[in-house]
C-alpha angles and dihedrals in degrees: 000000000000125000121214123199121278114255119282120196085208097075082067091082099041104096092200085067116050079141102088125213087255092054088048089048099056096039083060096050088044086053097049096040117042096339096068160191091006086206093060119194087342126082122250094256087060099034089063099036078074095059111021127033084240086188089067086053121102110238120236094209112068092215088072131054105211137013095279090069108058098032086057083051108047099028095036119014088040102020098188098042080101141019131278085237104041095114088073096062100031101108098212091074086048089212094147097037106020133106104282090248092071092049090043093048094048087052087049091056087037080069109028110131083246101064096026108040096173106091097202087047096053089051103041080058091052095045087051094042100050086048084071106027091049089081086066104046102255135099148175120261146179106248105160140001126251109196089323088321119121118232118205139219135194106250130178118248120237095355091126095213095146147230094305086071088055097053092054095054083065096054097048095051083057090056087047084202105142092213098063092048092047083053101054091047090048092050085042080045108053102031095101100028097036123013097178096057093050091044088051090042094046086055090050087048101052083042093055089045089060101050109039077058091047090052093047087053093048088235117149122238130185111240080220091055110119122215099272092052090047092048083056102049087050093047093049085043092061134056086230090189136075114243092238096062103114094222104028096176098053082052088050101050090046096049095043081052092049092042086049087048098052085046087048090050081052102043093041088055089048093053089034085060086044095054095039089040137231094287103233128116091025134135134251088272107032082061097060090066086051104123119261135252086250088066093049086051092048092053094031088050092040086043092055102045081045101058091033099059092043100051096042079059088052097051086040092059103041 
């Protein structure tokens, strides 16, 4: 049976992890007892490849190179080497330590369509699971449709931040690339505990938006490339206008202003955090000059209607 680490108080302070230790815990029992397997109809392998580059993961067993190794051994190969619940307590997926995105992200996939194909079961999970999320502010929601199937995404609780977020839950659940949506959960996460770090997290995610259409599109950019530079490659790589728009390139040239002008609001906030400083570490009265939830809201809101315009242009052209 796995063991998970003993409460620390400090975790309180960490804005990566409003989920305690307790809440973690009973999620877990929840998981090996009526809420399994957490891999569904997929095999373990498969089930984390959605979550974790398994391939970037160390191996415990020397015969193997990376995660995917020695999770094929012990798990299929040899299917009672570990338990059916070791990835709780495996510290490389960081489930019972980690930031909240990377847990919330694993009980999304635990009930993708795709890995539960039974639509009363997925909910009867989520209902479970928000019960005892709800304590810490987050909660699974519906955010798209698979062939009539709902797809879920983490989302805070109370932020506030607004329908734009939303949308880009959407949106990220069409990537189905677990770092955007760990991203968006992180920035949702952290507006009203840590500023700094949303308003970081909505640049990174505006950032990651631009070039993975950039990369469908087989267009170069530059890994030194900054937000604004990133907004302008993506807007010249769409036709960001209908045909039917009488002066298309006065509609062009409006939209690709107003799009600029959304990247200018993320990458100012960013260099707004970095002149008034993270935050951490401060004094009493350094951390009264720290920046406002109302400035996380202004870059995560103009973040999300960023990156979801851009990649609804993206879906429409191709």
């Amino acid at each position: 049976m796995a063991r998970l680490a003993p409460d620390r108080d400090a975790d309180a302070d960490d804005p990566t992890r409003r989920i305690t230790p307790l809440t973690r815990r009973e999620i877990f029992d929840y998981v090996r007892t009526d809420g399994g397997p957490w891999w569904g109809r997929l095999d373990e392998v498969d089930f984390l490849a959605r979550v974790f580059d398994l391939e970037a993961l160390p191996s415990t067993d020397s015969r193997f190179k990376t995660a995917s190794g020695d999770i094929w051994q012990h798990r299929i190969n040899n299917p009672t080497d570990w338990d059916d619940d070791w990835v709780f307590s495996d510290s490389r997926f960081e489930l019972a330590s980690g930031p909240d995105e990377i847990l919330l992200e694993f009980l999304a996939q635990m009930v993708h369509p795709v890995v539960q194909p039974d639509i009363d079961r997925a909910r009867e999970i989520v209902e479970h699971v928000n019960e005892l999320l709800a304590p810490d502010g987050w909660t699974l929601k519906e955010h798209k449709q698979i062939s009539g199937r709902p797809v879920y995404a983490a989302a805070r609780t109370g932020t506030g931040t607004g329908t734009a977020v939303a949308f880009a839950h959407a949106v990220a659940t069409r990537i189905d690339t677990a770092h955007i949506s760990q991203q968006l959960t992180r920035m949702e996460g952290a507006v009203d505990t840590d500023p700094e770090l949303a308003i970081g997290t909505a640049k990174e995610f505006a950032e990651s938006i631009c070039k993975t259409i950039l990369d469908d599109r087989n267009v170069a950019h530059d890994k030194n490339d900054d937000l604004p530079a990133l907004v302008k490659k993506t807007a010249k790589a769409l036709k960001l206008t209908p045909d039917d728009i009488a002066d298309t390139a006065r509609a062009a040239a409006t939209i690709k202003k107003m799009l600029n002008n959304l990247g200018t609001i993320v990458q100012g906030s960013a260099e707004l955090r970095n002149a008034y400083g993270t935050g951490h570490g401060k004094s009493k009265t350094q951390a009264r000059s720290r920046l406002k939830p109302r400035h996380a809201r202004l870059a995560v809101g103009a973040a999300a209607t960023l990156g979801v315009f851009l990649w609804e242009t993206h879906e429409e052209r191709d």
